[in-house]
C-alpha positions as CSV (number, residue, x, y, z in Angstrom):
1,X,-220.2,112.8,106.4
2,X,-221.2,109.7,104.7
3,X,-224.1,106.9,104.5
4,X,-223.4,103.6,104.7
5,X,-226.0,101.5,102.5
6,X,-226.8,98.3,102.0
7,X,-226.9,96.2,98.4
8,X,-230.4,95.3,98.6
9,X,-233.1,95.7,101.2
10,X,-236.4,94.1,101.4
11,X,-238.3,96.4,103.8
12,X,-242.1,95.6,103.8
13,X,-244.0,98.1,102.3
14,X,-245.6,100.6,105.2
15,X,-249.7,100.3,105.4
16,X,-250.0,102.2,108.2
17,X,-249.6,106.0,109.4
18,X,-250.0,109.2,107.7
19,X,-250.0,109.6,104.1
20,X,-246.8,110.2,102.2
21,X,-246.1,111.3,98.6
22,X,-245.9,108.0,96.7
23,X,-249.1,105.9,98.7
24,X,-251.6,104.6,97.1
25,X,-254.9,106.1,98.6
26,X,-258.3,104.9,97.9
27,X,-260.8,108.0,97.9
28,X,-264.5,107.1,98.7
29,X,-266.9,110.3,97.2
30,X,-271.0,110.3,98.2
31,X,-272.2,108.2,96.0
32,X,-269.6,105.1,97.9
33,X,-267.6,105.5,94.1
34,X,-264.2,104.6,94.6
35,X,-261.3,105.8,93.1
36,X,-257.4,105.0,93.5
37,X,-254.6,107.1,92.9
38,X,-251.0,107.5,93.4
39,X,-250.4,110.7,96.0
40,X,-247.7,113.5,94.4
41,X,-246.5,116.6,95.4
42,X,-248.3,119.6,93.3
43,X,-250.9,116.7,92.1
44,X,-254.3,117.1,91.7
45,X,-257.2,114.5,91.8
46,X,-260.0,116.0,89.1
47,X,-263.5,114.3,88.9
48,X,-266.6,116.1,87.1
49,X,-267.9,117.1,91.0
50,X,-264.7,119.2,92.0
51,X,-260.6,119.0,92.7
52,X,-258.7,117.6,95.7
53,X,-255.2,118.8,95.9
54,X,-253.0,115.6,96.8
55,X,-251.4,118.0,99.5
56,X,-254.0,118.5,101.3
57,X,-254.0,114.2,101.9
58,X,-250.4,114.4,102.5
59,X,-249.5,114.2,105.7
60,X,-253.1,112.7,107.1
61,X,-253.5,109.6,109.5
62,X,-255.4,106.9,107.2
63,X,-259.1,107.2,107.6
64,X,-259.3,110.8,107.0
65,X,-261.8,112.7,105.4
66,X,-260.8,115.7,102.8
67,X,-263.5,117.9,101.2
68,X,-263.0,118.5,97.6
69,X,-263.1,122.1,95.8
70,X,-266.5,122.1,95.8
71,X,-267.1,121.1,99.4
72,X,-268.2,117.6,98.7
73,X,-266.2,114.9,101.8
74,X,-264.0,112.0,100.6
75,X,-262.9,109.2,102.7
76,X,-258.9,108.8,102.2
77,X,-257.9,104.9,102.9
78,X,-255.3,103.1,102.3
79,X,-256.5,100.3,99.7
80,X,-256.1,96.8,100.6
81,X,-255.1,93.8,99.0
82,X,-258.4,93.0,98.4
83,X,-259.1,96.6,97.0
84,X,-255.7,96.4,94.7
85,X,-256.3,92.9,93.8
86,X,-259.9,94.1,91.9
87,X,-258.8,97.2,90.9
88,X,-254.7,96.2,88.9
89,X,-253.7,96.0,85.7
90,X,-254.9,92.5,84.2
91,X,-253.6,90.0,81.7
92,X,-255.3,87.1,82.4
93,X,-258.4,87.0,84.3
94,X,-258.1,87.2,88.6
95,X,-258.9,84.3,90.8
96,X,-261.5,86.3,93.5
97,X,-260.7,87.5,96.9
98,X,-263.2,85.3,97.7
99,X,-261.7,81.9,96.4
100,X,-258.3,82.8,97.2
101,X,-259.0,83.3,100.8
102,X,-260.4,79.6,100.3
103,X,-257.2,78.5,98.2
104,X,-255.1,80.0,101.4
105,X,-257.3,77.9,103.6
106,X,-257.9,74.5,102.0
107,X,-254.6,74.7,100.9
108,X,-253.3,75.0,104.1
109,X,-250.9,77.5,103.3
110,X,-248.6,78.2,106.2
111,X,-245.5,80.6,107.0
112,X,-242.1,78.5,105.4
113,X,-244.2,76.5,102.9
114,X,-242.6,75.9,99.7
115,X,-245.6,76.7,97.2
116,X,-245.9,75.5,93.6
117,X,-248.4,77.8,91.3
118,X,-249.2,77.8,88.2
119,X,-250.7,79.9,86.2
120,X,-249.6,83.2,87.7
121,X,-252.0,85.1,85.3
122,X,-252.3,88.7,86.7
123,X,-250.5,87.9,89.7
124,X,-253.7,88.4,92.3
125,X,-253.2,85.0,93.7
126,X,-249.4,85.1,93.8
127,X,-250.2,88.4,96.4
128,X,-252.2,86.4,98.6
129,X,-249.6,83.4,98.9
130,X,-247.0,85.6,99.2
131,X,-248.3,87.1,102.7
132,X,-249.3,83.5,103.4
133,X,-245.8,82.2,103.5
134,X,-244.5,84.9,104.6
135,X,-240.0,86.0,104.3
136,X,-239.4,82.3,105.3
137,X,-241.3,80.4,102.3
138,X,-241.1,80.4,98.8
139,X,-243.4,80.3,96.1
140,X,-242.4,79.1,92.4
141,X,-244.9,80.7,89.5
142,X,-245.5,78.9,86.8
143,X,-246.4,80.5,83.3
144,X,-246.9,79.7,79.7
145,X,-247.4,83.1,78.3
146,X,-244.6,86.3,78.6
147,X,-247.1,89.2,78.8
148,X,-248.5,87.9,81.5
149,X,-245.8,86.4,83.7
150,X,-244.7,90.2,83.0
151,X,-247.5,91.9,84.7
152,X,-247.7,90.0,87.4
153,X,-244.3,91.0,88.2
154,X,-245.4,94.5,87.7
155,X,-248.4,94.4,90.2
156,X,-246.6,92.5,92.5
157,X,-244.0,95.3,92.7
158,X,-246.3,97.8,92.9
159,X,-248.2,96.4,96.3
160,X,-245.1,95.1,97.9
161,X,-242.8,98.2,96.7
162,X,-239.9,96.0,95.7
163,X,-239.2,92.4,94.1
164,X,-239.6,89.7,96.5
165,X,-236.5,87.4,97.0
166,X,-238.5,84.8,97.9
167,X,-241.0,84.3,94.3
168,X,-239.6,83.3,91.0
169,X,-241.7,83.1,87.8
170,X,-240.7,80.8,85.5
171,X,-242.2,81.3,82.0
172,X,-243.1,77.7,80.5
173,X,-245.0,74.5,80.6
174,X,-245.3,73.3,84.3
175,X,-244.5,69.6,83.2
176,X,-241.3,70.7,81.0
177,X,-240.1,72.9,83.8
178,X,-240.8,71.5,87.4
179,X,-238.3,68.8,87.0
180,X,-235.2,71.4,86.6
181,X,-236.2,73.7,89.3
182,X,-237.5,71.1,92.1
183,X,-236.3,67.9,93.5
184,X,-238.9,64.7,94.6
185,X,-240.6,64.9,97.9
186,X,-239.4,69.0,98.1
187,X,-242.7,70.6,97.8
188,X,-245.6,71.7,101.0
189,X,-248.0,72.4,98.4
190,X,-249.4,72.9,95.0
191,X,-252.1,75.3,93.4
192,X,-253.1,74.6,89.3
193,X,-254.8,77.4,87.8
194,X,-254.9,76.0,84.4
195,X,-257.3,74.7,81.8
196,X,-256.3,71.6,82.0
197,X,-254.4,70.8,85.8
198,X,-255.0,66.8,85.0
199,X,-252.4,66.5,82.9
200,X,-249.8,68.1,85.5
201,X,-251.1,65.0,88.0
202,X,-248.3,62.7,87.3
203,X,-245.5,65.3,87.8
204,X,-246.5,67.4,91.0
205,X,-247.3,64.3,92.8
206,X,-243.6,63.4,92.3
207,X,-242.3,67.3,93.9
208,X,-245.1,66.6,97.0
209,X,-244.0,65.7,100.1
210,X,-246.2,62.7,101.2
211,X,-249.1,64.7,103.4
212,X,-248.8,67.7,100.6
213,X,-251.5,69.2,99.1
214,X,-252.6,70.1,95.9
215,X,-254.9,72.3,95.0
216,X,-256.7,72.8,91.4
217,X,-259.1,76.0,90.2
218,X,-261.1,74.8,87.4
219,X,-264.1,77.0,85.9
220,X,-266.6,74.8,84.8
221,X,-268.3,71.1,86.0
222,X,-266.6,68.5,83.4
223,X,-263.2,70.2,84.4
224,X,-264.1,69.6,87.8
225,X,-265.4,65.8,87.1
226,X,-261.7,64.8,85.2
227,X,-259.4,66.7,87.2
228,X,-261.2,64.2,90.0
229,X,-261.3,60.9,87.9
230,X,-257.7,62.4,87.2
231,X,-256.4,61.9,90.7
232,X,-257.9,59.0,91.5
233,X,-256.5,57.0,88.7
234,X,-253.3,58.1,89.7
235,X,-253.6,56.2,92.8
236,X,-251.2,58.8,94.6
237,X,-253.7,61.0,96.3
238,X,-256.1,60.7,98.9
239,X,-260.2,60.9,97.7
240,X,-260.5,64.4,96.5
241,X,-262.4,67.0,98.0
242,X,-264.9,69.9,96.0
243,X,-266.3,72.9,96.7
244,X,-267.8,76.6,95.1
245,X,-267.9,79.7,97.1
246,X,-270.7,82.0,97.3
247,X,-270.4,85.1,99.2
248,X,-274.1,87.3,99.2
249,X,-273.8,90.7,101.3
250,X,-276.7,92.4,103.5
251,X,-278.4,95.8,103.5
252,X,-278.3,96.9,107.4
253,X,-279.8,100.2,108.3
254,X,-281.5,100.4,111.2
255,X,-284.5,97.3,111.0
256,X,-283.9,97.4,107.3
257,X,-282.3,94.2,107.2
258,X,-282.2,92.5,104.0
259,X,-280.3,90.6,101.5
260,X,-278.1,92.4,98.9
261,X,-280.1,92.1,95.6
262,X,-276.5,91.0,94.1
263,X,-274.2,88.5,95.0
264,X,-270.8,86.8,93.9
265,X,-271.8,83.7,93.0
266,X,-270.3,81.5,91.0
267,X,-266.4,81.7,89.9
268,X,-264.8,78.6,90.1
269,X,-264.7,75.3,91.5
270,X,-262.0,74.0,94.2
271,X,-260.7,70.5,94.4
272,X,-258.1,69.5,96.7
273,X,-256.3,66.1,97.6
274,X,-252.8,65.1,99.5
275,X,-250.2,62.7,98.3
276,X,-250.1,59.4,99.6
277,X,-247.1,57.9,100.8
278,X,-245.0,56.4,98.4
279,X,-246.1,52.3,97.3
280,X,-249.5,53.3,99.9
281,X,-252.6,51.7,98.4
282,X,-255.9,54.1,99.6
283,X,-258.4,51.6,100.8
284,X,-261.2,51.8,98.4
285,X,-264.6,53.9,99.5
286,X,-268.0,52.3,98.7
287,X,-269.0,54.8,95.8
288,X,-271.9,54.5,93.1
289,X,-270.1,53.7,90.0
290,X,-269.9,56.1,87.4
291,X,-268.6,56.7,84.1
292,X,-264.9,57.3,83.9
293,X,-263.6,57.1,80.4
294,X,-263.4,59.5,78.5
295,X,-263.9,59.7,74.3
296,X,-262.1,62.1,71.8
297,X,-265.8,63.9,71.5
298,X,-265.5,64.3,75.5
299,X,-262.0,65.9,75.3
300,X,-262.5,68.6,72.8
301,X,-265.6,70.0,75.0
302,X,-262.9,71.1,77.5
303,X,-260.8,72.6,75.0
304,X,-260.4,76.4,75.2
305,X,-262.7,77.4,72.1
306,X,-265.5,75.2,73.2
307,X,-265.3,76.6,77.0
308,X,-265.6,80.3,75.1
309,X,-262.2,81.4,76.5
310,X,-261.5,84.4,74.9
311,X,-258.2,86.0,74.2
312,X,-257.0,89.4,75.4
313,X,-255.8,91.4,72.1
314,X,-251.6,92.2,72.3
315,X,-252.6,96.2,72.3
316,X,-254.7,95.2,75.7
317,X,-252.0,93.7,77.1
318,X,-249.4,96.6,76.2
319,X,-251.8,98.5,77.5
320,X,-252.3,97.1,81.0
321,X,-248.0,95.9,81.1
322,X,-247.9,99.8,80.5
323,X,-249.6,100.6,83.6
324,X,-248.6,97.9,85.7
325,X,-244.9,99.2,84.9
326,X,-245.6,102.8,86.0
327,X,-247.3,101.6,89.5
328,X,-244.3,99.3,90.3
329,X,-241.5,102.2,89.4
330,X,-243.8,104.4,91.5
331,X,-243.5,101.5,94.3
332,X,-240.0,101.0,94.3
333,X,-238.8,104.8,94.1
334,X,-240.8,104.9,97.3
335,X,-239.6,101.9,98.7
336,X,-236.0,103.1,97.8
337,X,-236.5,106.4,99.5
338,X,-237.5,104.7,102.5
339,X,-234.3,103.0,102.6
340,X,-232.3,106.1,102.4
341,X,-234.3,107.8,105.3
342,X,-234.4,104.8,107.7
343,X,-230.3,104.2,107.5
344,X,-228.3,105.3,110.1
345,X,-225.4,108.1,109.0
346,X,-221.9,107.2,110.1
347,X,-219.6,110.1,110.5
C-alpha cells in the first residue's frame, strides 16, 4: 500500500468543526478575560483560578463551554482574525481592525486584485488583504527592516497554516524596489503605511492602472496635509479623499442602555485618490487657497524623533520573532497533517 502525495498543497486552514489537537482556541473565563492557546494532547491550560485539561476541548463543536478544575465555565472559540490580529507577536505597531476594515473598503479591495503594500510591519494588514483578494490575487509587501518583514511571515503562517503562494515580501525601499518587480499600468491598487508615503507618489502612480487606487495611513494631521498637497502636485490623481475612524461600543442589558465609557478613537488618518489617465489634466475645484510650500523647519517636524516614534529594542524583537516562529511551525505541522489525512490511498 502506498500514498500518493502532492509537492505542495495550499489547503485553507479549517475554522470550523470540532476542536483538534493543533487549533488555536480562545477561552473566555467569568470575568470576560480572554486567553489563547495552542490545543495539545496531555496539555494543560493553568490560570491562578483552576486547570483545564486540553483534552477535555478536544474533540468539542466550537462554542463549547468546559468547566475548569475548580468548576468555574469557559467559553471555547475559535479566535478570529480580528482576535489574532490583537493578540500576535508584534514588530512594528498594528494598523486596527477597525481601519483595516476601512483600508479593505475605500480601497476597494476585490478578489484578483494585484495589491501593492508597504510597510508590512507585523503583518495584521497583510491578513486582512490576503482574504480580500482571495487565491486569484496577489499582494506584494514592501519592507525596509528584516525583523519585521520576518514576523510577519511568521504570523501570517500561523493564521493561514502554510505560506501563501500568492504574497511576497520584499525587504527594501519601496522606490528602489517597485521598478524590478512590477511593470507600468500593472497594479489594482496601492496601500502606504509609511512615515513618509509622499515621497513614493511619483513611482506608484507609474505601476497604477489608470482608475487604481491608492491608499496612504498616516498617524498624525501635517502627514495627512503633505501626503494631500503631495498628490495633487503630482497632477496624476484625482482630488484626494480623508477620513478617521471612531468606533464607541454600548452597554445593553435589559433598559440599561448606554454608551461604553471607552472607545477607539483615534489611530490614524486615511487618504485615498485614483490615477488619472495618462496626459489627463483634472479640472480644477474652486478651493480656498492655502499654504502649500513647505520650509526645511516644516520637514523636520515630520521626522520620526519629532513624531516621538519610538524604537522596539533587538531583544523585543527576538523575543516576539521567537514566538511568532513557534505558532507558524505549530500551523504548518497541522496543516501538513491535514494533508496526509485528506489524500486518497492508492493501492
Amino acid at each position: 500500500m502506498t500514498t500518493s502525495r502532492p509537492e505542495h498543497i495550499d489547503t485553507p486552514r479549517t475554522f470550523s468543526g470540532p476542536f483538534r489537537e493543533g487549533d488555536r482556541v480562545q477561552l473566555t473565563g467569568p470575568k470576560n478575560r480572554r486567553n489563547t492557546v495552542t490545543l495539545g494532547s496531555g496539555k494543560e491550560f493553568h490560570s491562578h483560578r483552576g486547570v483545564i485539561k486540553h483534552d477535555d476541548i478536544i474533540g468539542l463543536p466550537d462554542g463549547s463551554v468546559v468547566a475548569n478544575s475548580a468548576g468555574e465555565e469557559y467559553l471555547a472559540l475559535r479566535p478570529l482574525l480580528t482576535d489574532f490580529a490583537m493578540s500576535m507577536p508584534r514588530g512594528a505597531a498594528i494598523i486596527y481592525p477597525k481601519d483595516s476594515a476601512q483600508i479593505i473598503t475605500q480601497a476597494d479591495i476585490f478578489p484578483g486584485a494585484t495589491v501593492i503594500e508597504a510597510g508590512v510591519g507585523s503583518g495584521a494588514l497583510s491578513l486582512w488583504l490576503l482574504r480580500a483578494i482571495g487565491p486569484s490575487g496577489r499582494l506584494a509587501s514592501f519592507e525596509r527592516r528584516d525583523e519585521f518583514a520576518d514576523i510577519a511571515r511568521e504570523n501570517i503562517a500561523t493564521f493561514l497554516g502554510y505560506d501563501p503562494d500568492n504574497w511576497s515580501v520584499t525587504v527594501g525601499d519601496l522606490q528602489d524596489e517597485l521598478h524590478a518587480t512590477f511593470t507600468d499600468g500593472s497594479v489594482d491598487r496601492v496601500v502606504l503605511d509609511m512615515l513618509a508615503p509622499w515621497e513614493c507618489v511619483d513611482e506608484t502612480a507609474r505601476v497604477l492602472k489608470p482608475g487604481g487606487v491608492i491608499l496612504c495611513y498616516v498617524a498624525t494631521a501635517t502627514q495627512l496635509s503633505r501626503v494631500a498637497e503631495g498628490l495633487r502636485a503630482s497632477g496624476k490623481f484625482t482630488n484626494p479623499d480623508s477620513s478617521e475612524t471612531m468606533v464607541r461600543g454600548w452597554h445593553v442589558e435589559g433598559l440599561a442602555v448606554r454608551p461604553d465609557h471607552r472607545m477607539i478613537a483615534h489611530t490614524g488618518f486615511l487618504i485615498t485618490a485614483r490615477r488619472l489617465a495618462p496626459d489627463t489634466i483634472l479640472p480644477e475645484l474652486k478651493r480656498r487657497p492655502s499654504k502649500s510650500d513647505f520650509s526645511e523647519e516644516d520637514v523636520e517636524a515630520w521626522t520620526p524623533g519629532a513624531l516621538g516614534v519610538r524604537d522596539k529594542s533587538v531583544k523585543s524583537l527576538r523575543k516576539q520573532l521567537r514566538q511568532a516562529q513557534a505558532g507558524a511551525q505549530q500551523s504548518r505541522a497541522l496543516r501538513n497533517r491535514d494533508n496526509d489525512d485528506s489524500l486518497p490511498t492508492v493501492h
